[in-house]
KEZAPA-101446 format. One line per field, with one value per atom (N, C-alpha, C, O, CB): z, y, x; residue number from 1. Coordinates in pm, 1 decimal. Each point is the difference from the previous one (the first is absolute). Glycine has a CB too. Example, Ala and Ser with C-alpha at 12.3 -4.5 7.8 and 13.67 -1.06 7.14 Angstrom:
2
pz (780.0:0.0:0.0:66.5:58.1:-196.6:6.0:73.0:16.9:-231.4);
py (-569.0:119.0:120.0:-1.9:-115.4:222.3:119.0:109.0:110.8:-173.6);
px (1319.0:-89.0:90.0:103.6:-292.8:154.2:82.0:-77.0:50.9:67.5);
num (1:1:1:1:1:2:2:2:2:2);
END
This chain:
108
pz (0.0:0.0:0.0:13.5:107.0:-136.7:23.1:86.7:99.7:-152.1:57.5:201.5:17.6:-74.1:116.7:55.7:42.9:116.8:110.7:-225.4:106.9:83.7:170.4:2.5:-276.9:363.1:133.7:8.9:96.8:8.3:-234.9:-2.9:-106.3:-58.0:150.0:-122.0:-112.3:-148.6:-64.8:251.7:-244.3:-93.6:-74.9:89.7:37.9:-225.9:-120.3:-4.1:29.0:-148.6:58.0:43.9:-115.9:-81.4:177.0:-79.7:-92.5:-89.1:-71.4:172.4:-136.3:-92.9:-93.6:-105.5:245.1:-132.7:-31.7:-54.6:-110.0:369.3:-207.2:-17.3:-98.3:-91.0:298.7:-228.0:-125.1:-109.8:-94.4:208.5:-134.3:-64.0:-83.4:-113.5:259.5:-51.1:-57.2:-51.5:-89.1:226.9:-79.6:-32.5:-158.3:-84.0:407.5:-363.0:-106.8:-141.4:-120.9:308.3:-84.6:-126.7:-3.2:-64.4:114.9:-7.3:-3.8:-74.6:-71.6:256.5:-167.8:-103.9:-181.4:-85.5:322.5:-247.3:-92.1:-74.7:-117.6:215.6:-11.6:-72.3:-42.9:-98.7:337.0:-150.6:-79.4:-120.5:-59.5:275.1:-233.6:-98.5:-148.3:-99.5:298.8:-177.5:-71.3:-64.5:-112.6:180.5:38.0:-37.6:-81.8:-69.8:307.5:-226.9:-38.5:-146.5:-87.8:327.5:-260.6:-123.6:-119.1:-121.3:265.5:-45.0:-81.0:-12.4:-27.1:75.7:-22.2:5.6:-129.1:-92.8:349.8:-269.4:-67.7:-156.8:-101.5:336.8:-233.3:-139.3:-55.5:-119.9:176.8:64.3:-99.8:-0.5:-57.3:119.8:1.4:-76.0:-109.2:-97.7:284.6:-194.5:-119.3:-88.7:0.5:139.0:-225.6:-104.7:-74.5:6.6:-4.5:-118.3:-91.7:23.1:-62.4:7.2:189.0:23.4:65.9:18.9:114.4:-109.8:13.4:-125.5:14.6:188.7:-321.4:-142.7:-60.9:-57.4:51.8:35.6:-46.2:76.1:-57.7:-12.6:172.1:73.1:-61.0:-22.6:293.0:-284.7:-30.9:-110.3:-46.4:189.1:-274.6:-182.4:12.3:-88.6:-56.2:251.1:2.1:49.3:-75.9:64.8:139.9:30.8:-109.4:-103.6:365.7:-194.4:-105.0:3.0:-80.0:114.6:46.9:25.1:27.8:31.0:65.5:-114.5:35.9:134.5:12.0:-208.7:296.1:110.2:62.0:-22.5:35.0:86.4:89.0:85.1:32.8:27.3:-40.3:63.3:152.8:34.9:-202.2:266.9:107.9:88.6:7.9:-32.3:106.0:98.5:-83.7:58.0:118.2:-294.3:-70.9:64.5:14.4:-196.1:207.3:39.6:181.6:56.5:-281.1:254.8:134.1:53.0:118.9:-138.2:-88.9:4.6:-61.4:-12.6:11.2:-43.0:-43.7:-136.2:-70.8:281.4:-232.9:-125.2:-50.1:-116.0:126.0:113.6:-39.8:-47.0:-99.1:216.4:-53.2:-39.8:-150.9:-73.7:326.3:-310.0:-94.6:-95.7:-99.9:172.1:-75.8:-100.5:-15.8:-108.1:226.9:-2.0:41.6:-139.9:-111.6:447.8:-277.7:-58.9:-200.4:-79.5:373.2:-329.3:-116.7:-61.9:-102.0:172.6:1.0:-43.4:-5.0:-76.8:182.0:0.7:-42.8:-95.9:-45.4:235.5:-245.4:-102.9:-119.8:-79.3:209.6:-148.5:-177.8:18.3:-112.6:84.1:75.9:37.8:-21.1:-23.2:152.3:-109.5:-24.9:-121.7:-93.7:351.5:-252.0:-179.0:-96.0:-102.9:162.2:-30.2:-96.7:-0.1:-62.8:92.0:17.3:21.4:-67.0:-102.0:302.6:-174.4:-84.4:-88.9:-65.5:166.6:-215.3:-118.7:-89.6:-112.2:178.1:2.7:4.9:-52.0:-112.7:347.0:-121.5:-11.0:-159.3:-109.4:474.4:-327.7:-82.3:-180.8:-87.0:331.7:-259.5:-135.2:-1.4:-112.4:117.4:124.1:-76.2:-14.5:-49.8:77.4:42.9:-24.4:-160.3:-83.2:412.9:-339.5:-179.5:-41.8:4.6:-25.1:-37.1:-61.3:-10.0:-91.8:142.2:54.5:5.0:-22.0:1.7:209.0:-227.9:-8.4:-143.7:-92.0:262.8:-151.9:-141.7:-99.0:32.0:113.8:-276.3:-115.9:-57.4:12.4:-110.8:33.3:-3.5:-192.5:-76.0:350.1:-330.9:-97.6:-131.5:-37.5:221.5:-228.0:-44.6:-175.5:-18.2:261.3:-347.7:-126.7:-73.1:-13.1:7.6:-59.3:-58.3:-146.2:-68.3:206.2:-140.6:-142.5:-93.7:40.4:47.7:-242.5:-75.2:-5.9:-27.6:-83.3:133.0:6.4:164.7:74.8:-369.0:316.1:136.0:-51.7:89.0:41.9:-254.8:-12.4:-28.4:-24.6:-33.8:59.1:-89.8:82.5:119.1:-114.7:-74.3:40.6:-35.7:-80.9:310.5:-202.9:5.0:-192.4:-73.6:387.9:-341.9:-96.7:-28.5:102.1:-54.2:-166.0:-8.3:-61.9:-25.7:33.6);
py (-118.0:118.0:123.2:-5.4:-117.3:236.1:154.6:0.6:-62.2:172.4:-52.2:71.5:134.5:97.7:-177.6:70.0:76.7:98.1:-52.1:-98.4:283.7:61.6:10.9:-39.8:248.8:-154.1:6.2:57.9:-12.9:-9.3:131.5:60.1:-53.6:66.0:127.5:-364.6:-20.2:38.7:-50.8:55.6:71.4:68.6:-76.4:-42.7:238.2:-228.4:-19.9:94.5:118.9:-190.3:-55.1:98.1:138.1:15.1:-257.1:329.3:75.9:-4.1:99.9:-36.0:-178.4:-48.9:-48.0:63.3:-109.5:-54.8:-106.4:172.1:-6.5:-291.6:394.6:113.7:45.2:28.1:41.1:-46.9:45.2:-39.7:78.4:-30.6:-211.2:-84.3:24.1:47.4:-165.8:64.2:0.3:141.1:9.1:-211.8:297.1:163.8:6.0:77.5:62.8:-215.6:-19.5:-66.0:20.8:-30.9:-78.3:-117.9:48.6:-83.6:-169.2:352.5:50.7:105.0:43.8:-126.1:123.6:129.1:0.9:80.8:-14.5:-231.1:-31.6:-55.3:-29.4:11.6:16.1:-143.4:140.0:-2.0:-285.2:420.3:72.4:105.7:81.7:-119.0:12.5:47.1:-87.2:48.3:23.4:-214.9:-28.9:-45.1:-40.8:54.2:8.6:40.9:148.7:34.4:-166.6:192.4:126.4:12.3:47.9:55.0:-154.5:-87.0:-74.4:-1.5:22.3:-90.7:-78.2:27.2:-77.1:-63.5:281.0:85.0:60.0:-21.9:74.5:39.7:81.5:-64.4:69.6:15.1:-222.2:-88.1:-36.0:-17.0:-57.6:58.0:-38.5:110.9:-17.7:-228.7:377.0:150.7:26.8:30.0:86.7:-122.4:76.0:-115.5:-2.5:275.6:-379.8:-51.3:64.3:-6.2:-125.7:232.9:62.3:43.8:-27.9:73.9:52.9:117.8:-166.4:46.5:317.8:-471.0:-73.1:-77.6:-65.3:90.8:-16.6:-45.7:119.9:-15.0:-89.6:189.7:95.3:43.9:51.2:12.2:-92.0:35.2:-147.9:4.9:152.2:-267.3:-123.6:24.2:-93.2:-103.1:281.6:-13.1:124.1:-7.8:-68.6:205.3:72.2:-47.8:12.7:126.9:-212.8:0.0:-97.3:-46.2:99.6:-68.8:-38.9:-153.0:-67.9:281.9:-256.8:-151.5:-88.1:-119.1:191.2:13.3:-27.4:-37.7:-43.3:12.1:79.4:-13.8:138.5:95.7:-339.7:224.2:159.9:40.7:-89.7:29.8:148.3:97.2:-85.7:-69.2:320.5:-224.5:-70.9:101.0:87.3:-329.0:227.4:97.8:120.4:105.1:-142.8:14.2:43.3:-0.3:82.8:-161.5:-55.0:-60.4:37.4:30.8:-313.1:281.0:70.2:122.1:28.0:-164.4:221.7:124.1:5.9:118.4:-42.0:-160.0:22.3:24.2:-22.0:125.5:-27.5:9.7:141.3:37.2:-231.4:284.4:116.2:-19.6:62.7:25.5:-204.2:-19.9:-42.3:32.1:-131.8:-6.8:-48.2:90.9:-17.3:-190.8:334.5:99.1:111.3:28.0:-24.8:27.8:45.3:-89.2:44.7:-21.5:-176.8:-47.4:-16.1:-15.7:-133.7:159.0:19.3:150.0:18.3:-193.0:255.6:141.6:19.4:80.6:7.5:-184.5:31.5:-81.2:40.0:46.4:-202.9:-97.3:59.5:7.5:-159.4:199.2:65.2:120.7:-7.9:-33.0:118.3:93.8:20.3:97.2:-120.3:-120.8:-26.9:-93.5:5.6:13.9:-96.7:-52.8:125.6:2.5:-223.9:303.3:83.0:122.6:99.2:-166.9:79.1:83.7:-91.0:52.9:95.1:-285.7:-96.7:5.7:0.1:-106.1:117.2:-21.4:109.3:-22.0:-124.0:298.4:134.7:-78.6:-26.0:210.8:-199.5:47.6:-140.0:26.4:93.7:-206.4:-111.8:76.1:20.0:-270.8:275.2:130.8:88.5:43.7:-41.9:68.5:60.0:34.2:95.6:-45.0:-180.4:-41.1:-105.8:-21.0:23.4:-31.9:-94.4:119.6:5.6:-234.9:386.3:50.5:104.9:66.7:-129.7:37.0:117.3:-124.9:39.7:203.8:-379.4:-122.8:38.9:39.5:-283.0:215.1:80.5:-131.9:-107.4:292.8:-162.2:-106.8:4.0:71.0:4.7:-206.3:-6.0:23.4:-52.1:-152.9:305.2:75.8:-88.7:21.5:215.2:-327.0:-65.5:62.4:85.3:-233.3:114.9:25.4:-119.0:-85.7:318.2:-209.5:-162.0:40.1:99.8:-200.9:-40.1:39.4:-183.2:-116.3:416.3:-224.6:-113.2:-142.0:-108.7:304.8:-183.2:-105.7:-2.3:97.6:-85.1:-115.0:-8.0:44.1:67.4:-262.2:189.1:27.0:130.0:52.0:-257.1:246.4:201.4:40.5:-16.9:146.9:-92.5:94.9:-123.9:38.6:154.6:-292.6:-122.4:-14.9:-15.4:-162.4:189.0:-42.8:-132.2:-61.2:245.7:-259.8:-94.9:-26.5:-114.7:109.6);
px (84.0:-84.0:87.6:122.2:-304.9:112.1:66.2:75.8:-36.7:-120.4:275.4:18.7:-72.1:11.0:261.2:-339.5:-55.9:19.6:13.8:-103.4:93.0:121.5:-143.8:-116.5:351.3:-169.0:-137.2:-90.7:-75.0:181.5:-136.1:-126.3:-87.2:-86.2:187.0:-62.2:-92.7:-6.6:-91.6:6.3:163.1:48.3:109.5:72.7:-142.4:111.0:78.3:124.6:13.0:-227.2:330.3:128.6:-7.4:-91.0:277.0:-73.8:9.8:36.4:7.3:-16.2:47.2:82.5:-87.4:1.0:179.8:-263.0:-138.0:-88.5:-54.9:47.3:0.9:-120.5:51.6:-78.0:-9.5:216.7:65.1:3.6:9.7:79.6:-97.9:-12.7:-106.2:6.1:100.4:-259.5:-110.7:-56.4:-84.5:61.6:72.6:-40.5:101.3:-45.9:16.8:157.3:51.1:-94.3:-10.2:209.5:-255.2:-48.1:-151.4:-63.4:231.3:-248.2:-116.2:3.2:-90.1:38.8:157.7:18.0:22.2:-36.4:148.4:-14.6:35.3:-129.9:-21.3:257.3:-294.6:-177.3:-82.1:-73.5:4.4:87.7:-85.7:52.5:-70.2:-57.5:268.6:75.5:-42.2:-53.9:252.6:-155.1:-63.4:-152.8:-28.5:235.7:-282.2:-152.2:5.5:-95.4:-12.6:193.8:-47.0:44.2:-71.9:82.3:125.0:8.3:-53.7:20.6:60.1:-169.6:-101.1:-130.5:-92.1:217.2:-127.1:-129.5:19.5:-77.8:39.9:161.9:71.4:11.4:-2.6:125.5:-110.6:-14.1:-104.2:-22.5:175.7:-242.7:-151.0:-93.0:-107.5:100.5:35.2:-73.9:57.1:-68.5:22.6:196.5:37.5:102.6:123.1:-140.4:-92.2:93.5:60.5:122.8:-224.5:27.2:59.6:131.2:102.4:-302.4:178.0:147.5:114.4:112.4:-272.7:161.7:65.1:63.3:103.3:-223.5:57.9:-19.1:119.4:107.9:-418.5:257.1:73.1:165.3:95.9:-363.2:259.4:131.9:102.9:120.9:-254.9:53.4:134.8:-12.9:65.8:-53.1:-66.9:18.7:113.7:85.1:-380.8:315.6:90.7:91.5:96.0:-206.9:148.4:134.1:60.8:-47.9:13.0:171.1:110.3:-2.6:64.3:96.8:-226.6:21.0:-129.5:-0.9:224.0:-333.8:-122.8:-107.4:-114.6:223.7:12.1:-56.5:3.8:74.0:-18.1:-173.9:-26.9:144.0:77.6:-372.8:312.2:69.9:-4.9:-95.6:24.6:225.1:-87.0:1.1:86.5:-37.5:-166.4:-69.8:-101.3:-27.2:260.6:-276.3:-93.8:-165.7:-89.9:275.7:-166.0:-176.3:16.2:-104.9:52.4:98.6:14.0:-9.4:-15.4:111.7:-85.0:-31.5:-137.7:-31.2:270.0:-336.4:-151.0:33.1:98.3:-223.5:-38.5:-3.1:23.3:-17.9:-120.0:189.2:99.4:82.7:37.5:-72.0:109.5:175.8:4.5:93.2:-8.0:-239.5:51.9:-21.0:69.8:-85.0:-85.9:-62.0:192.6:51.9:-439.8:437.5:150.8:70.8:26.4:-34.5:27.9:118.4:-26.4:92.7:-34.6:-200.8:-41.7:44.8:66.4:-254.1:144.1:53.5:155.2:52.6:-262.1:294.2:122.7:47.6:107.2:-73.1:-81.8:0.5:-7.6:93.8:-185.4:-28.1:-82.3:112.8:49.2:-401.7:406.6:86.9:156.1:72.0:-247.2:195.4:152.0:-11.0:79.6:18.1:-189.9:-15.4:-6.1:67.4:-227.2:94.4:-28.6:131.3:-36.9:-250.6:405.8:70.9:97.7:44.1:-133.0:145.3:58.0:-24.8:104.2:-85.9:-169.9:-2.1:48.2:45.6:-207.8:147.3:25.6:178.1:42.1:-263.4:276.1:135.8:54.6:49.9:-3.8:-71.0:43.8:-49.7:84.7:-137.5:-70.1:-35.2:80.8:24.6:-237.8:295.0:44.4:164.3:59.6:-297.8:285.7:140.4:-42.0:88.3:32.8:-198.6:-26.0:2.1:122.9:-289.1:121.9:-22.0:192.2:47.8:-391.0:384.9:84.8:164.2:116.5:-309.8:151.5:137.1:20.7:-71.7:13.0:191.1:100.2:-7.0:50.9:172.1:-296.2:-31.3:195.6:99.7:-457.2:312.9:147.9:13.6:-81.7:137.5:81.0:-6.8:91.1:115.3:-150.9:-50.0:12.5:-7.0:-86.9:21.7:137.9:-68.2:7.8:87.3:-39.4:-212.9:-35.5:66.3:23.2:-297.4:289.2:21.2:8.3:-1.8:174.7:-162.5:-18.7:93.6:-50.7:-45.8:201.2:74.8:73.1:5.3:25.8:7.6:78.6:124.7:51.8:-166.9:207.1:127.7:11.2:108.8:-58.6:-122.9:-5.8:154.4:26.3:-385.4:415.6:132.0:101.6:84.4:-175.5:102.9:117.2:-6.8:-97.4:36.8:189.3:87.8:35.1:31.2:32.0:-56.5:-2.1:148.8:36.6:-300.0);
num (1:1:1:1:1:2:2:2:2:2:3:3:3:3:3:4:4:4:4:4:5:5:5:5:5:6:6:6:6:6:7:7:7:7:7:8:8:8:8:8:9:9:9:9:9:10:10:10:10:10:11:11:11:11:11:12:12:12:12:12:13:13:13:13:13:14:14:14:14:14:15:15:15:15:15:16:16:16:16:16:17:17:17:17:17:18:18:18:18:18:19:19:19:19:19:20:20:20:20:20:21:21:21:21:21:22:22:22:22:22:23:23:23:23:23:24:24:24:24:24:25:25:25:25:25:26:26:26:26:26:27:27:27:27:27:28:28:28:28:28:29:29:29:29:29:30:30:30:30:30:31:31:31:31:31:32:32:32:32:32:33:33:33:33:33:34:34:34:34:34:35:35:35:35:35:36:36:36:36:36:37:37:37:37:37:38:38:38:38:38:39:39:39:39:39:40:40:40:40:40:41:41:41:41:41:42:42:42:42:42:43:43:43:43:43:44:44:44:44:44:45:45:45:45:45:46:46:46:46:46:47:47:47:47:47:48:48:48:48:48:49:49:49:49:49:50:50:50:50:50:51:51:51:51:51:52:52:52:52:52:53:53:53:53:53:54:54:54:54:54:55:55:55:55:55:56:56:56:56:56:57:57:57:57:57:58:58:58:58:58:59:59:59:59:59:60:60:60:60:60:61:61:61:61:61:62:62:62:62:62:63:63:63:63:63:64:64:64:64:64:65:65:65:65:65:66:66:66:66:66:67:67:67:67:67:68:68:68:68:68:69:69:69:69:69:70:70:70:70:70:71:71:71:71:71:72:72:72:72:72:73:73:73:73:73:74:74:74:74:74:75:75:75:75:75:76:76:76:76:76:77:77:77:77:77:78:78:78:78:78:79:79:79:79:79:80:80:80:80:80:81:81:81:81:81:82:82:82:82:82:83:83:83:83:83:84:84:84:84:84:85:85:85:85:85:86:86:86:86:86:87:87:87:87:87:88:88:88:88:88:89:89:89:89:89:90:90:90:90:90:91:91:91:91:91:92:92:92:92:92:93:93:93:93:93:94:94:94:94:94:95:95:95:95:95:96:96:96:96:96:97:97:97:97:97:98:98:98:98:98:99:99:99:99:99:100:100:100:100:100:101:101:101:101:101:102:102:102:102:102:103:103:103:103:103:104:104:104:104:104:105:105:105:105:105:106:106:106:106:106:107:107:107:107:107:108:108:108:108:108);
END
């Protein structure tokens, strides 16, 4: 059984414990609240990241955190596509002249 200290009470140790593992059961209830209100914005956070999984500590913050981690997503995707357009537009083509034969200039 427990040890039980002389006023009937649970050590401090054991209170810490269960005040640990009560906290964690409603963390993840809150979690699994957080997934079945909002499929879509969950749909949408794993087609943005890089690897297809959520952010971690996303769903823990509700469904503020995940509307947050979407805005900084569409945000930095869209600032990437910005910069990648316009390092393609400004990369140095290489100055080549075509021409009719491969030997043009060589003497035979």
């Amino acid at each position: 059984m427990l040890m039980v200290e002389e006023n009937n009470t649970l050590p401090m140790d054991r209170k810490q414990v269960i005040r640990r593992k009560v906290m964690a059961i409603g963390k993840i209830s809150r979690v699994y609240s957080v997934l079945k209100e909002n499929p879509e914005m969950v749909n949408q956070l794993k087609t943005l990241s890089i690897n297809g999984k959520i952010p971690v500590g996303v769903l823990t913050q509700g469904e503020q955190g995940m509307r947050e981690a979407l805005t900084t997503y569409t945000k930095t995707k869209i600032t990437k596509e910005q910069k990648d357009s316009h390092t393609l537009y400004n990369h140095p083509t290489p100055n080549h002249k075509i021409t009719t034969s491969g030997r043009e200039g060589h003497s035979l």
